[in-house]
C-alpha positions as a Markdown table, in Angstrom:
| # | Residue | x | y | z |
|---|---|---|---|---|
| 1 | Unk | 15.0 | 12.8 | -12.9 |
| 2 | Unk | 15.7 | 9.9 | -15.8 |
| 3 | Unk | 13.8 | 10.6 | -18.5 |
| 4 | Unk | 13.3 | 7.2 | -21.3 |
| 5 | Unk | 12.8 | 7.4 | -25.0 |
| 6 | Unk | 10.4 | 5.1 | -26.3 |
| 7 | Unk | 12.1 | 3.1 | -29.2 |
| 8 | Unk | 11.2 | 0.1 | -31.5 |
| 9 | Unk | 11.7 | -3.3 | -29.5 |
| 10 | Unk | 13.2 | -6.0 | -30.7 |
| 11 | Unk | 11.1 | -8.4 | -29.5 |
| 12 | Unk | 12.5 | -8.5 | -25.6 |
| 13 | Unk | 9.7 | -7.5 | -23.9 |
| 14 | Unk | 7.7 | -10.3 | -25.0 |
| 15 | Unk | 9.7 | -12.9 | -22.7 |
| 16 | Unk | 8.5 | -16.3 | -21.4 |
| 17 | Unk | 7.9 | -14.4 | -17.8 |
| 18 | Unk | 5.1 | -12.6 | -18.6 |
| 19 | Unk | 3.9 | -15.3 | -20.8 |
| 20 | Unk | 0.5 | -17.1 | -19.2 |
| 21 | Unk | 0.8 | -20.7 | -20.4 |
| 22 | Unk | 4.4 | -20.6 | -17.4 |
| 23 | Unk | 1.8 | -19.8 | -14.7 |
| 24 | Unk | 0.3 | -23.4 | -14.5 |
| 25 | Unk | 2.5 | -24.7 | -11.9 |
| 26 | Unk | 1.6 | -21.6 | -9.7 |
| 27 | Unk | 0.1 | -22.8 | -6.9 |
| 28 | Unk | -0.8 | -26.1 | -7.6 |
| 29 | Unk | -2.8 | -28.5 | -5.6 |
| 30 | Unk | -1.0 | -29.5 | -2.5 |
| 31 | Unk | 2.0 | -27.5 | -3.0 |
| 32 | Unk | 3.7 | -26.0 | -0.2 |
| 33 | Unk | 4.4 | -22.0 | 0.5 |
| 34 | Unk | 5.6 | -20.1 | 3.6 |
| 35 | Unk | 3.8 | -17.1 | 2.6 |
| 36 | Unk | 1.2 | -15.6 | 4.9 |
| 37 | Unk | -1.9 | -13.6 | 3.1 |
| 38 | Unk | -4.2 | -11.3 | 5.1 |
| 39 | Unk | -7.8 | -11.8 | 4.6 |
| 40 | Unk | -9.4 | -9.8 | 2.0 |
| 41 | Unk | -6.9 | -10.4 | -1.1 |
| 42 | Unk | -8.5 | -12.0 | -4.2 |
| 43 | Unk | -5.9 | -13.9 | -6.5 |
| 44 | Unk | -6.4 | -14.7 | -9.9 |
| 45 | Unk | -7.2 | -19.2 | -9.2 |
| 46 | Unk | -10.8 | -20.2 | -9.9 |
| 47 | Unk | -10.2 | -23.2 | -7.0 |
| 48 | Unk | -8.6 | -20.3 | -4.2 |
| 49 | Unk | -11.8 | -19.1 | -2.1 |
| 50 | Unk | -11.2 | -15.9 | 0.2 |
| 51 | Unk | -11.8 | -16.1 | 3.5 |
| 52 | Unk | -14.6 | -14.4 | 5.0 |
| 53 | Unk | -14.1 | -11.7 | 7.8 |
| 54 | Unk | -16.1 | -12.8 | 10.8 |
| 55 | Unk | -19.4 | -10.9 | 11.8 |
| 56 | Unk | -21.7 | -12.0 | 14.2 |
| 57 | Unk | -24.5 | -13.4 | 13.2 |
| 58 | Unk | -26.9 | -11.3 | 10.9 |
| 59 | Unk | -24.6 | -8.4 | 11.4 |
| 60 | Unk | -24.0 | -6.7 | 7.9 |
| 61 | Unk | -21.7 | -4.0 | 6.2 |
| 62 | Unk | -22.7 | -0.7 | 6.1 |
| 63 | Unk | -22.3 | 0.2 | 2.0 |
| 64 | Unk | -18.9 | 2.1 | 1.8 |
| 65 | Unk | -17.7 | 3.8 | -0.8 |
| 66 | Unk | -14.5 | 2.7 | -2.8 |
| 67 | Unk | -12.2 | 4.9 | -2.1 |
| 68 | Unk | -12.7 | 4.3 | 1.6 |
| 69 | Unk | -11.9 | 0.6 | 1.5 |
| 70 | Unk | -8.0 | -0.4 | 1.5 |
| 71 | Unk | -7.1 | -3.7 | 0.3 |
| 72 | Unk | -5.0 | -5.5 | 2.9 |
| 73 | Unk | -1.3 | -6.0 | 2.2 |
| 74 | Unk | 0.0 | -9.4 | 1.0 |
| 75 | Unk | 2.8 | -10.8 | 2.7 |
| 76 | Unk | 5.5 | -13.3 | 1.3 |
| 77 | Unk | 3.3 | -14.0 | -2.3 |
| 78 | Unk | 4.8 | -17.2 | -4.1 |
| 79 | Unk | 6.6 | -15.7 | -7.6 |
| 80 | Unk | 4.4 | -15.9 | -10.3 |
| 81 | Unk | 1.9 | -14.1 | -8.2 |
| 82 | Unk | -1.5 | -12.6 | -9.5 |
| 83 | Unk | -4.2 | -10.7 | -7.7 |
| 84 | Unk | -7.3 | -8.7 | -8.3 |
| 85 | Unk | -6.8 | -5.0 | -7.4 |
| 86 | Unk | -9.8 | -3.8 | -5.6 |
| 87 | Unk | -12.2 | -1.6 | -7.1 |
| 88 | Unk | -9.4 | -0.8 | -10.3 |
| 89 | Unk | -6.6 | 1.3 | -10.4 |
| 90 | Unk | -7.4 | 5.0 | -10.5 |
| 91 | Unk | -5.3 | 8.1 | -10.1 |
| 92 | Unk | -4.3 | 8.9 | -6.4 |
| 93 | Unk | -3.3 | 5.2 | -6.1 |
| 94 | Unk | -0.5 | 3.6 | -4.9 |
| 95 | Unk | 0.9 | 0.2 | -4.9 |
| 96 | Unk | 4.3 | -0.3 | -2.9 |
| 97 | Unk | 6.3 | -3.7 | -3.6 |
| 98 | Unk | 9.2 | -4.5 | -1.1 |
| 99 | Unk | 11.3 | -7.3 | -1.6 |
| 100 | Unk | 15.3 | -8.4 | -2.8 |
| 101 | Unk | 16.8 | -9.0 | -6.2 |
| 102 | Unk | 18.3 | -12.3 | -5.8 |
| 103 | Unk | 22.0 | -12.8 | -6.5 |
| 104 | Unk | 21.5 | -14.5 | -10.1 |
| 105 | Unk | 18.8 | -12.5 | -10.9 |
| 106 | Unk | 18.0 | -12.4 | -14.9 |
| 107 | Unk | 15.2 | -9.9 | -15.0 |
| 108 | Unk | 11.7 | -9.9 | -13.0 |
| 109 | Unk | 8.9 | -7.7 | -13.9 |
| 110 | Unk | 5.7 | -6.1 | -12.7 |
| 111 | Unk | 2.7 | -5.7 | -14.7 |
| 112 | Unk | -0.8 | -4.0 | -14.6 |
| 113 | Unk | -3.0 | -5.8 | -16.4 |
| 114 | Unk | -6.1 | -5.5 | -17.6 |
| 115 | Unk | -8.0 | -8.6 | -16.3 |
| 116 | Unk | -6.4 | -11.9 | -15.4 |
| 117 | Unk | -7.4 | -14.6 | -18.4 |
| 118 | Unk | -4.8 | -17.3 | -19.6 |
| 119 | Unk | -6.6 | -17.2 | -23.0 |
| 120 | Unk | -7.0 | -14.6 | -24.8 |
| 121 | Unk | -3.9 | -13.0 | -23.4 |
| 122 | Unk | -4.8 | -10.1 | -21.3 |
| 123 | Unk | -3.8 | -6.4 | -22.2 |
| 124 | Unk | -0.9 | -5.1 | -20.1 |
| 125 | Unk | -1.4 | -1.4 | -19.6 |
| 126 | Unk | 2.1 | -0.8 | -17.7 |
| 127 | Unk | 4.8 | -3.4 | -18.3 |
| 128 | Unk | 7.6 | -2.9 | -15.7 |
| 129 | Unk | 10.2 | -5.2 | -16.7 |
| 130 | Unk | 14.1 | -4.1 | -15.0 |
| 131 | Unk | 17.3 | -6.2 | -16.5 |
| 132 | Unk | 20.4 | -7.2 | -15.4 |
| 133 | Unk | 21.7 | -9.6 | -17.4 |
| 134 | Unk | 23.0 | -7.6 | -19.9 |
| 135 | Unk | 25.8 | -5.6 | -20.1 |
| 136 | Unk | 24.2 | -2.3 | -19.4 |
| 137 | Unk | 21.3 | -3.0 | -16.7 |
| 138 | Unk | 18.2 | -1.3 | -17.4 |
| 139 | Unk | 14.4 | -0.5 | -17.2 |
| 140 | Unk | 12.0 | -1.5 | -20.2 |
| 141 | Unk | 8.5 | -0.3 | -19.8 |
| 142 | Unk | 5.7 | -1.0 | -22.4 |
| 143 | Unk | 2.3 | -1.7 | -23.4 |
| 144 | Unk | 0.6 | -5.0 | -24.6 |
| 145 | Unk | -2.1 | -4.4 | -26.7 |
| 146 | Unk | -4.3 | -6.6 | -28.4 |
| 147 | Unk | -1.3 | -9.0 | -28.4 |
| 148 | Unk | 1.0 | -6.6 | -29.5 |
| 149 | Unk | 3.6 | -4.9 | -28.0 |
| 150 | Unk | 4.2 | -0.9 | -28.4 |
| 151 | Unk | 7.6 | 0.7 | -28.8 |
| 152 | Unk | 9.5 | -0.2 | -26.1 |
| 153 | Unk | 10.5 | 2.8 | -23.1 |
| 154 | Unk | 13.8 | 2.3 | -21.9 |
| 155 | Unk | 15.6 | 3.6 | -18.8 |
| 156 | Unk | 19.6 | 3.4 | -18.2 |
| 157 | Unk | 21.6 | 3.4 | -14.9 |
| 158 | Unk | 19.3 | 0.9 | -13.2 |
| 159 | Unk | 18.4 | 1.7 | -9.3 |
| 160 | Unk | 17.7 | -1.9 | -8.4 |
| 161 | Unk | 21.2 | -3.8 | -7.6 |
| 162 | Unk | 21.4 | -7.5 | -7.2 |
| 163 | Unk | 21.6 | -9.0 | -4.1 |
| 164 | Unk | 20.0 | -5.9 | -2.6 |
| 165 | Unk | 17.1 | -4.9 | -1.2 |
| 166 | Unk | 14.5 | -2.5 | -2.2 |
| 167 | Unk | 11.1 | -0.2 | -1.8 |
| 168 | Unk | 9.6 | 0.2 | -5.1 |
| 169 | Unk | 6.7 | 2.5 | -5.1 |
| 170 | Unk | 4.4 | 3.0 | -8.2 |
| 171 | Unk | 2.1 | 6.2 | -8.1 |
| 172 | Unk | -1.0 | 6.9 | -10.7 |
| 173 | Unk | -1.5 | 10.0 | -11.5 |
| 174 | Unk | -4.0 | 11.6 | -14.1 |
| 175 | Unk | -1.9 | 11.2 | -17.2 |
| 176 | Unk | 1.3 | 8.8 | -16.0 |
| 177 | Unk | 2.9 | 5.9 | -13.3 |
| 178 | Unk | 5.6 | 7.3 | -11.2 |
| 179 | Unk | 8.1 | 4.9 | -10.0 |
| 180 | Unk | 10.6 | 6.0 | -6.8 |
| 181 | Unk | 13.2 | 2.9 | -5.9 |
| 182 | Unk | 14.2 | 3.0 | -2.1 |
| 183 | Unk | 13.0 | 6.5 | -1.7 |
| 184 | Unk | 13.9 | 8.3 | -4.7 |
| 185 | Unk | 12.1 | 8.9 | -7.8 |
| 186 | Unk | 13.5 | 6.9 | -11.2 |
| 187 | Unk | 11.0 | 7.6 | -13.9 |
| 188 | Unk | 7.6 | 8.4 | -15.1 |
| 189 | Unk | 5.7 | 6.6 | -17.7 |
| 190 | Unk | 2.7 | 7.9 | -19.8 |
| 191 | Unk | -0.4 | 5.9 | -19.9 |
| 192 | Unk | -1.7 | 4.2 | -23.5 |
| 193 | Unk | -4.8 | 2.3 | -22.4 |
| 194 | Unk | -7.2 | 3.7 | -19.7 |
| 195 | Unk | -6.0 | 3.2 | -16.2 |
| 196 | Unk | -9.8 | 2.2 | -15.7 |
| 197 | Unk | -9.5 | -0.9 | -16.7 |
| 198 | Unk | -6.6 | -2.1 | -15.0 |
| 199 | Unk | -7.6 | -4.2 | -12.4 |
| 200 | Unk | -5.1 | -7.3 | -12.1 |
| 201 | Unk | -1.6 | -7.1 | -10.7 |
| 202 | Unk | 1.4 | -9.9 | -11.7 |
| 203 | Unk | 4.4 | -10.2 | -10.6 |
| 204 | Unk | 6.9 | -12.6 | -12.3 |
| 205 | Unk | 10.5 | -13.7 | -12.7 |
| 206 | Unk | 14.0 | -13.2 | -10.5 |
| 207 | Unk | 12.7 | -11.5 | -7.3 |
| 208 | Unk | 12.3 | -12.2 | -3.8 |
| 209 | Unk | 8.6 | -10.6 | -2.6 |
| 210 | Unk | 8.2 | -10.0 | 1.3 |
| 211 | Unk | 4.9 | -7.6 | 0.7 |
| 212 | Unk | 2.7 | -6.0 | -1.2 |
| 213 | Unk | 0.8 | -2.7 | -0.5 |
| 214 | Unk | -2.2 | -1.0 | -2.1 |
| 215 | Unk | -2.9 | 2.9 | -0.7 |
| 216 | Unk | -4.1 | 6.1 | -1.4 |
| 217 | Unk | -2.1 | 8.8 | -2.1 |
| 218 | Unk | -1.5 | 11.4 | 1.1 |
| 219 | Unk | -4.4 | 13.9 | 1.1 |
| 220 | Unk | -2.4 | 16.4 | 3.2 |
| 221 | Unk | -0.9 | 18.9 | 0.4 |
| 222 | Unk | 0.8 | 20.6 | 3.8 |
| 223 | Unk | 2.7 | 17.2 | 5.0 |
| 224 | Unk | 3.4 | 15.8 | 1.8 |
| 225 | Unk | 5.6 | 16.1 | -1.2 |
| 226 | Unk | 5.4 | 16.6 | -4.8 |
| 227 | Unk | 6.5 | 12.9 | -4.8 |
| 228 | Unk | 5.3 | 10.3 | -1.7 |
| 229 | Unk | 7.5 | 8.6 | 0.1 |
| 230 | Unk | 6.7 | 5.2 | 0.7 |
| 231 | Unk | 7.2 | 3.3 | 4.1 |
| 232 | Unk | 8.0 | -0.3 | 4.8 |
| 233 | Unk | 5.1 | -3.1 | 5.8 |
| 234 | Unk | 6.0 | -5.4 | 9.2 |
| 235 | Unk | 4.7 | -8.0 | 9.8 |
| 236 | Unk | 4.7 | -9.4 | 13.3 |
| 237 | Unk | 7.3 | -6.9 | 14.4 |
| 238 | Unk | 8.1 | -7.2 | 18.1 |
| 239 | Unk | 8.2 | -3.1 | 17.5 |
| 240 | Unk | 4.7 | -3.1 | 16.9 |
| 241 | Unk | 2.9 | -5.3 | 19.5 |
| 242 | Unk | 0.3 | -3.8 | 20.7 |
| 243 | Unk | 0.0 | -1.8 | 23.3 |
| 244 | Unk | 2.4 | -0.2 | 21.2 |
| 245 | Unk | 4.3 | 3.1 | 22.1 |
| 246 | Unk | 6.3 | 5.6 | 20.5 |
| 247 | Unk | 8.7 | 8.5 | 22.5 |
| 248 | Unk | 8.4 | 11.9 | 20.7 |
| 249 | Unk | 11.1 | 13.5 | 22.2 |
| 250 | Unk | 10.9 | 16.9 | 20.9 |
| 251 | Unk | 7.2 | 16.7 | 20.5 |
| 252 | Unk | 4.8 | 17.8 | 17.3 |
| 253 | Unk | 5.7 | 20.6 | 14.8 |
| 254 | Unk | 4.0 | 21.9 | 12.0 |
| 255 | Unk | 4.1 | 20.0 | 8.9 |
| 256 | Unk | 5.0 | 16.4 | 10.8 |
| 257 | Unk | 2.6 | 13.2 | 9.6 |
| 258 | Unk | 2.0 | 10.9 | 11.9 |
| 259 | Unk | 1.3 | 6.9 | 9.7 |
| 260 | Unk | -0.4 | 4.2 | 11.7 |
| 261 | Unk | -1.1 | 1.3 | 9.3 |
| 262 | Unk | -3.0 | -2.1 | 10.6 |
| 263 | Unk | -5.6 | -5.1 | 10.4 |
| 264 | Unk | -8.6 | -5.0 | 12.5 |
| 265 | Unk | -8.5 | -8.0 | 14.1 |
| 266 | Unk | -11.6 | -10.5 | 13.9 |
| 267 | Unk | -13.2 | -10.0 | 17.4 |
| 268 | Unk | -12.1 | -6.3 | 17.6 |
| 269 | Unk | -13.3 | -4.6 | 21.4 |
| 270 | Unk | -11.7 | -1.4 | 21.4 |
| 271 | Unk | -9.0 | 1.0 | 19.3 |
| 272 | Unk | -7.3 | 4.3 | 20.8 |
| 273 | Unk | -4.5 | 6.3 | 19.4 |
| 274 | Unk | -3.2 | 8.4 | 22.4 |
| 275 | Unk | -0.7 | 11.5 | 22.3 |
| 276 | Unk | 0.3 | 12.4 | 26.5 |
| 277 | Unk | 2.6 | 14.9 | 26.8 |
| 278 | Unk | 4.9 | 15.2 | 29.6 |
| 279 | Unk | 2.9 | 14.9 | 32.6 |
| 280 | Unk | 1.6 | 11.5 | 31.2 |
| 281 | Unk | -1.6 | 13.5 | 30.4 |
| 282 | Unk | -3.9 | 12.9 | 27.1 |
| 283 | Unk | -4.6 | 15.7 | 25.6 |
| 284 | Unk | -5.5 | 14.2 | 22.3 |
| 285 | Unk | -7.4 | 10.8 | 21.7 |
| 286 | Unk | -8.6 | 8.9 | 18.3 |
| 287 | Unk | -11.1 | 6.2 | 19.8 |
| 288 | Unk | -13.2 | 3.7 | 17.5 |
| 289 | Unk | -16.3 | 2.3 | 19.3 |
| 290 | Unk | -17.0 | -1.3 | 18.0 |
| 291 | Unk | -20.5 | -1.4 | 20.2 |
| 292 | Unk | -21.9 | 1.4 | 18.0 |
| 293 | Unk | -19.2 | 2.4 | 15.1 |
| 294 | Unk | -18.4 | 5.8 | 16.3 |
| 295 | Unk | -15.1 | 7.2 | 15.7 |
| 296 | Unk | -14.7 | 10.2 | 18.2 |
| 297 | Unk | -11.8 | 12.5 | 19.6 |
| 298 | Unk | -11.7 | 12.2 | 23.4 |
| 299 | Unk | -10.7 | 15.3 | 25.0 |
| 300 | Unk | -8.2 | 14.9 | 28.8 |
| 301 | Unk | -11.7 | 15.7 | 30.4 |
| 302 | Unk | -13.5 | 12.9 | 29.2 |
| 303 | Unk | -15.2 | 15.0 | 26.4 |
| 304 | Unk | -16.0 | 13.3 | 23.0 |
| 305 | Unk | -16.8 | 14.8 | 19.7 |
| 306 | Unk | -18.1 | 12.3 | 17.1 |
| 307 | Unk | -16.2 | 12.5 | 13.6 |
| 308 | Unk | -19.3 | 12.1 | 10.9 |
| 309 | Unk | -17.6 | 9.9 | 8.7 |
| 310 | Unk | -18.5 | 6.0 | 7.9 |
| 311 | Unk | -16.8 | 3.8 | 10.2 |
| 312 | Unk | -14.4 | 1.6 | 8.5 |
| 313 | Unk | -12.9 | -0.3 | 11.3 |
| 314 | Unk | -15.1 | -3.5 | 10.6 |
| 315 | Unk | -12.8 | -7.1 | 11.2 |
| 316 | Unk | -10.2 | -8.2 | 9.4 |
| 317 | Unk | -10.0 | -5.1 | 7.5 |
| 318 | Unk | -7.3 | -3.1 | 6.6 |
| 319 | Unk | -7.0 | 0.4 | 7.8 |
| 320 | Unk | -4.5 | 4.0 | 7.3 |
| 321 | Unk | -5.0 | 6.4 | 9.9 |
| 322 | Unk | -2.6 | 9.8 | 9.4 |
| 323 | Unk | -2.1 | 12.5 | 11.5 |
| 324 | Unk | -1.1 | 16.1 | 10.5 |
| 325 | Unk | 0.1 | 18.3 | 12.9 |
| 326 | Unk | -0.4 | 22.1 | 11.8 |
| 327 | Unk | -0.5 | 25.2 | 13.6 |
| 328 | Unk | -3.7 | 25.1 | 16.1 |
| 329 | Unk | -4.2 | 21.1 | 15.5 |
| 330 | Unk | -4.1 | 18.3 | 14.2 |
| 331 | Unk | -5.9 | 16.9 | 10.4 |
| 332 | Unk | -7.1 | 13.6 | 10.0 |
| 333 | Unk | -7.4 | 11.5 | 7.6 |
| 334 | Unk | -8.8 | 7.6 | 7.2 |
| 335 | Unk | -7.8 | 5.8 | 4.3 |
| 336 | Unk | -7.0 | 8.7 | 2.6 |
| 337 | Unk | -9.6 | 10.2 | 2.9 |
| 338 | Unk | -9.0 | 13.8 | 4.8 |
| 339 | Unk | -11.7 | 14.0 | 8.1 |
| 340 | Unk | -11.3 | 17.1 | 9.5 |
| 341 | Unk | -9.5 | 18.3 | 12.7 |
| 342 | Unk | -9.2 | 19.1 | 16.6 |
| 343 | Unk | -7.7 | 22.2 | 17.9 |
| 344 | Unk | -4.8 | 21.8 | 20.3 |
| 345 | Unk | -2.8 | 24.5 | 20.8 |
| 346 | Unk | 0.9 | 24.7 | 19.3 |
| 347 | Unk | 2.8 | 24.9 | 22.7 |
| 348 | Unk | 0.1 | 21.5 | 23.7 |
| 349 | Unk | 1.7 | 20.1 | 20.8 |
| 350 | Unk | 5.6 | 20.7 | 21.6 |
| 351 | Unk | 4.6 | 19.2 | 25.1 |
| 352 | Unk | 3.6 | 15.8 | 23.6 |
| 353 | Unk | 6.3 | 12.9 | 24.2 |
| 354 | Unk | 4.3 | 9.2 | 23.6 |
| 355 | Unk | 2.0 | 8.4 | 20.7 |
| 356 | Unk | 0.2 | 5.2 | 22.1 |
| 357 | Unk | -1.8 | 2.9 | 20.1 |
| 358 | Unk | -3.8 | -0.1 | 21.5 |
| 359 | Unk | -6.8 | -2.0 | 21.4 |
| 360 | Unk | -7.8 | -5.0 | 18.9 |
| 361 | Unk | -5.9 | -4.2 | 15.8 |
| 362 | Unk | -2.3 | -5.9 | 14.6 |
| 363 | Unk | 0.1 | -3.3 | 13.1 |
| 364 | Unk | 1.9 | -3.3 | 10.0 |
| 365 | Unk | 3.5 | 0.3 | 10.1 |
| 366 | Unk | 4.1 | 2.8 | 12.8 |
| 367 | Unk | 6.0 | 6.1 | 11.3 |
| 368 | Unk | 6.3 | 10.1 | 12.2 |
């Protein structure tokens, strides 16, 4: 683990990228941009309207709460980006930010802000700002309050390379921000303003974005680890067309998570995960029914058994499904939320050797 020592700045931090009066030629009228943003993403531009997801007519959503509603991952954003978190930041939250550090890359930084106005200057909770051209690349982390900067927090022996890729994850716990770069944890910084009122993210300066995830935080204390992992977003990955299948080869053990991450698409008719073992038989199925938003297991027999849970497959949303395999069953959880389970027993589970998922959804992330 790096551990930082906050020190008096020198005035670095407060550089022209994370500056508001540079973001007026963001996105401006008529301008071109290859990137591709799901549905359901609210970005900081008074003249951007979000789509709405399609219903039919005088349909309406059933109230859900928060913490079962995933904001849909954002795809190729134009550098500066800015976008509304959903519902705030709050601890159990993650936010994932995969990308490449170009080879004349300066510095970039991340920051999570507390609101989104060009004047007065927002407060910046968590200033993520990593730098490379000096002669020792490093991390500064800080707070902006009020307009002024705090002592600066500064990390040596930089993880991020240029001219490389990476997986930055950032984790909220109760008191600090985790940060783990391409799967491995590089520091930790303590909160000075509420986490509550973050709810705007920015990214600016020398970086390449290809996506952005928000998530929760793994439920399963039994398939998880004292520090997530995260895993890469797809998008239209010939491995994940749907029908799309996975071999297990040595089937399910104890402790194994099965992640199936996707959109819901707008007309949606139908969603199984499968698991057939060697015979090609289904032991164990996750079905959503659109016609009367059920979410069941199907037993091999036919059998259902409804999970009383609201239904959050609705169109154009995003969606987490995660399986835990444990001795006598499987857990589930939806958006990381934890559901319950269904027995199946542990030599059932060795015998598995396909997870199958079809029906109307487009996938962004298969992984077990």
């Amino acid at each position: 683990m790096i551990k930082g020592s906050p020190r008096e700045g020198a005035g670095e931090t407060n550089s022209w990228e994370s500056c508001p009066r540079h973001l007026g030629s963001w996105q401006r009228k008529g301008s071109q941009s290859s990137g591709h943003r799901v549905p359901g993403i609210g970005i900081c531009n008074p003249s951007w309207r979000c789509p709405t997801p399609t219903m039919s007519p005088g349909e309406s959503l059933d109230p859900l709460p928060d913490t079962l509603i995933l904001q849909p991952p954002v795809f190729h954003p134009v550098v500066p980006y800015v976008t509304t978190i959903f519902g705030g930041l709050r601890a159990g939250k993650m936010v994932t930010l995969q990308g490449a550090v170009p080879l004349g890359a300066r510095r970039f930084q991340v920051d999570f802000q507390c609101g989104c106005s060009l004047h007065p200057r927002p407060d910046i909770a968590i200033h993520f700002n990593p730098r490379f051209h000096t002669t020792k690349p490093h991390v500064i982390c800080n707070t902006l309050h009020g307009g002024q900067w705090q002592a600066e927090a500064r990390w040596p022996r930089l993880a991020l390379q240029r001219g490389a890729s990476f997986l930055i994850l950032f984790l909220f716990g109760n008191e600090e921000m985790k940060v783990s770069v391409n799967g491995r944890h590089f520091l930790h910084y303590g909160y000075r303003l509420p986490l509550s009122r973050v709810d705007t993210l920015g990214i600016y300066g020398d970086i390449l974005v290809t996506a952005v995830g928000f998530l929760n935080i793994n439920p399963f204390v039994e398939g998880g680890s004292e520090y997530p992992v995260g895993h890469p977003f797809l998008l239209e990955s010939p491995r994940l067309e749907v029908p799309c299948s996975r071999a297990l080869p040595r089937g399910l053990w104890p402790g194994q998570v099965i992640i199936v991450r996707g959109l819901v698409l707008p007309e949606p008719k139908d969603f199984t995960l499968s698991l057939r073992d060697e015979a090609a038989h289904v032991p164990v199925m996750l079905r959503a029914s659109f016609a009367d938003r059920t979410l069941a297991w199907v037993s091999r027999w036919g059998q259902k058994k409804l999970i009383l849970a609201p239904f959050v497959f609705y169109p154009q949303r995003f969606f987490e499904v995660l399986l835990l395999c444990q001795e006598g069953g499987l857990k589930l959880a939806l958006n990381g939320q934890g559901l319950g389970a269904t027995s199946l027993g542990q030599q059932a589970l060795e015998r598995l050797r396909e997870l199958r998922i079809s029906g109307s959804v487009q996938l962004y992330c298969v992984h077990y």
